[in-house]
C-alpha positions in Angstrom: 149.6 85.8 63.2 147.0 88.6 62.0 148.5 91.2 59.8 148.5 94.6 61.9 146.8 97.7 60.3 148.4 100.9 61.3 145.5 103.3 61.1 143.4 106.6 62.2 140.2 106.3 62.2 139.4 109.3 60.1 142.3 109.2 57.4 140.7 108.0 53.8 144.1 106.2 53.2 143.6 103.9 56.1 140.0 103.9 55.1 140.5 102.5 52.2 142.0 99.8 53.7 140.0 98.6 55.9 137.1 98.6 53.3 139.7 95.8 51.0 140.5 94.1 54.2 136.9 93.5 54.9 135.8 92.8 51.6 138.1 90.3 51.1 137.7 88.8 54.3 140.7 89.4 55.8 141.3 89.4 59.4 143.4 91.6 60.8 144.6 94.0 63.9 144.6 97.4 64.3 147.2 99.2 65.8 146.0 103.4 66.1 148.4 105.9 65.4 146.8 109.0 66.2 147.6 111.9 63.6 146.9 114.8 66.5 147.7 114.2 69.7 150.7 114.7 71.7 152.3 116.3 68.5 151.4 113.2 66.3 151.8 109.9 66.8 153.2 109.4 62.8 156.4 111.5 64.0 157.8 109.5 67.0 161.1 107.4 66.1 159.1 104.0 66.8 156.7 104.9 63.7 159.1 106.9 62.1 161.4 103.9 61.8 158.6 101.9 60.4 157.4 103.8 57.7 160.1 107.0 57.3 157.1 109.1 55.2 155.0 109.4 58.6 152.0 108.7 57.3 148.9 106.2 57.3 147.8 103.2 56.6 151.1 101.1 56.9 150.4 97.4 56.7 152.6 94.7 57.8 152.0 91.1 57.2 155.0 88.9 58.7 157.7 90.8 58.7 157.1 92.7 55.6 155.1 96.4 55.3 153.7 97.7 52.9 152.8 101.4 52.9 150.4 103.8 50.7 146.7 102.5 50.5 146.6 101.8 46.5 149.8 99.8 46.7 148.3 98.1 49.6 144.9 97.3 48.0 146.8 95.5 45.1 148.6 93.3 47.2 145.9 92.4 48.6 143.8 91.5 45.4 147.0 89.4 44.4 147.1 87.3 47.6 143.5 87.1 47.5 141.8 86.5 44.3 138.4 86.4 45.7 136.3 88.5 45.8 137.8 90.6 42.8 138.5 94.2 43.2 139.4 94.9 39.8 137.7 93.9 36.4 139.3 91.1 34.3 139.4 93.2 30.7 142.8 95.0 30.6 140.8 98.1 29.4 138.5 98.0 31.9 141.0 97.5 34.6 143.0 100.8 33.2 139.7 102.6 33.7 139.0 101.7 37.0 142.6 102.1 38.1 142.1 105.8 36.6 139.0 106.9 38.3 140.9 105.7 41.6 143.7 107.7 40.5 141.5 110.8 40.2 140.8 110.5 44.2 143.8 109.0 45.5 146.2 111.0 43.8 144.4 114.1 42.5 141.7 115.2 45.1 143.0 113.1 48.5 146.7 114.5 48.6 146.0 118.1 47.9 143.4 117.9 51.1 145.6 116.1 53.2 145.9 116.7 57.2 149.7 117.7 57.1 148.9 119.9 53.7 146.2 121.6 55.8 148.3 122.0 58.3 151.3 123.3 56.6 148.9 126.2 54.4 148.1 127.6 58.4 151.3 127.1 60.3 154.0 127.7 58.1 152.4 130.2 55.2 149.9 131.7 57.6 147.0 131.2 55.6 143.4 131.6 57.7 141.5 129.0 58.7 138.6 130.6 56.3 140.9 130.3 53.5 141.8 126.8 54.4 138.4 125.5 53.9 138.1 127.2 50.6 141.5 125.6 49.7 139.8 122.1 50.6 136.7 123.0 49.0 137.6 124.1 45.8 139.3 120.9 45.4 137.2 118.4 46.9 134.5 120.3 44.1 136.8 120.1 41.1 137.6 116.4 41.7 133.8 115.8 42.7 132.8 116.9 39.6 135.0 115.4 37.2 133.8 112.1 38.8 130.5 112.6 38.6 130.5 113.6 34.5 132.3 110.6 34.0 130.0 108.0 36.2 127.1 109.4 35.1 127.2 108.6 31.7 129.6 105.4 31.4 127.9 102.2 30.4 130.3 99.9 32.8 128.5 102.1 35.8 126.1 99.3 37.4 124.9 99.2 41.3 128.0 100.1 41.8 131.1 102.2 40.1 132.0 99.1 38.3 129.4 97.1 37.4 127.2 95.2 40.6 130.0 94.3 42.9 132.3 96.4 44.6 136.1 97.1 43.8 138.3 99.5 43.9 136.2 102.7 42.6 134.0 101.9 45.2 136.7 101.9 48.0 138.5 105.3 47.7 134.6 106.9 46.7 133.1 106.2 50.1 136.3 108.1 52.2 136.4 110.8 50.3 132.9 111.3 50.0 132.4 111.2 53.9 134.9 113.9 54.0 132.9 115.9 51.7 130.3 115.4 53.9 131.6 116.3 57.1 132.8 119.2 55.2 129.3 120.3 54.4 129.5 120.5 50.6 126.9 120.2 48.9 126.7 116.4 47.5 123.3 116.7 45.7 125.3 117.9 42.8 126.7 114.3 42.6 123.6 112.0 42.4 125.6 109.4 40.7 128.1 109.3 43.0 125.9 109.5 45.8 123.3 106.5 44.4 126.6 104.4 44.6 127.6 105.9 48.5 124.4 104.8 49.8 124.6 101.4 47.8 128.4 100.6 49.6 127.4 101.9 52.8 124.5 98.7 53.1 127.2 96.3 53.0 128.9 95.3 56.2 132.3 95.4 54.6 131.8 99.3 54.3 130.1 100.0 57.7 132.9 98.1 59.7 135.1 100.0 58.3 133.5 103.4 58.7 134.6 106.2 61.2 132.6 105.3 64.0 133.3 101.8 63.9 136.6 102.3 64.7 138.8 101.5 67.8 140.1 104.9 67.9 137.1 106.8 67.0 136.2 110.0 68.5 132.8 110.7 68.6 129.9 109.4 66.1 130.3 109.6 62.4 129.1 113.1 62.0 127.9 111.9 57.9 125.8 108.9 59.9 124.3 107.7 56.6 120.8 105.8 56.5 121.9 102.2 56.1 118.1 101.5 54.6 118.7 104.6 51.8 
């Protein structure tokens, strides 16, 4: 039986994901759990009961599940050794683990849908303010990884050396969501040199907004696949 993929089709999390999932060539089903309509599809009982934080991705493989996209990922690389998402030198694993840190925990959670949400609904804040809220963020955490990447001897065709791992995989989400959100990316070349690298490879398209079952709309960040 395929493992199922709880997912919507523009959350990073479940991005994130579905970029490991295809990399490591693993098939699997999506099942869409749409974050908007009719209230929310993370909040009914039936998801609820799954995964009691209401969020995406949730994987379940057999009849275990597995939720939060990191924790995920590295399940993932431990079932399946091949291809490696993480470097074999302890050091070098700490560091890529950090840099992945920096997005998922640092710039991704602060930006969140239901954070959004919450600052407009509940404090009142106006959607103008929002945006500089997500900004301002989105910039900071930007910026940081871009001083870092720039200048790091381990950088290669990608964030870690010439293959892709796990840098790579929460990079390309959040950097289409800086994109749809019309910052300004050219003050990033590094991290955009290694966007345009992931998004020629398969593994990244399929797993892009557009490709999705769920999608609504194209991609509105359509990168050239022959950048």
């Amino acid at each position: 039986m395929k493992p199922k993929l709880y997912s919507y089709w523009r959350s990073s999390a479940a991005f994130r994901v579905r970029i490991a999932l295809n990399l490591k060539g693993i098939d699997y089903e999506v099942i869409p759990v749409h974050l908007s309509k009719n209230g929310g599809d993370q909040l009914s009982d039936a998801y609820t009961s799954k995964n009691p934080n209401r969020l995406v991705p949730l994987f379940e493989d057999g009849k275990n599940n597995i939720h939060q996209s990191i924790a995920i990922i590295e399940y993932l690389e431990e079932i399946k050794k091949e291809p490696a998402l993480l470097p074999q030198a302890p050091i070098d694993r700490a560091w890529v683990r950090a840099l992945s840190q920096d997005i998922a925990s640092d710039i991704h959670p602060i930006d969140n849908l239901r954070v959004l949400r919450y600052l407009v609904k509940q404090l009142g804040i106006s959607t103008e303010a929002k945006d500089t809220w997500y900004q301002h963020w989105v910039i900071v955490g930007l910026a940081s990884l871009e001083k870092r990447l720039s200048c790091d001897r381990r950088v290669g065709r990608f964030a870690y050396g010439d293959q892709p791992g796990l840098i790579d995989i929460c990079l390309v989400p959040q950097l289409f969501n800086a994109l749809s959100a019309k910052i300004d990316v050219s003050l990033y070349p590094t991290l955009m040199k290694i966007f345009y690298e992931c998004m020629k490879l398969p593994a990244f398209i399929e797993a892009s907004w557009e490709k999705q079952i769920d999608a609504e709309g194209l991609n509105p960040t359509a990168p050239p696949q022959n950048h």
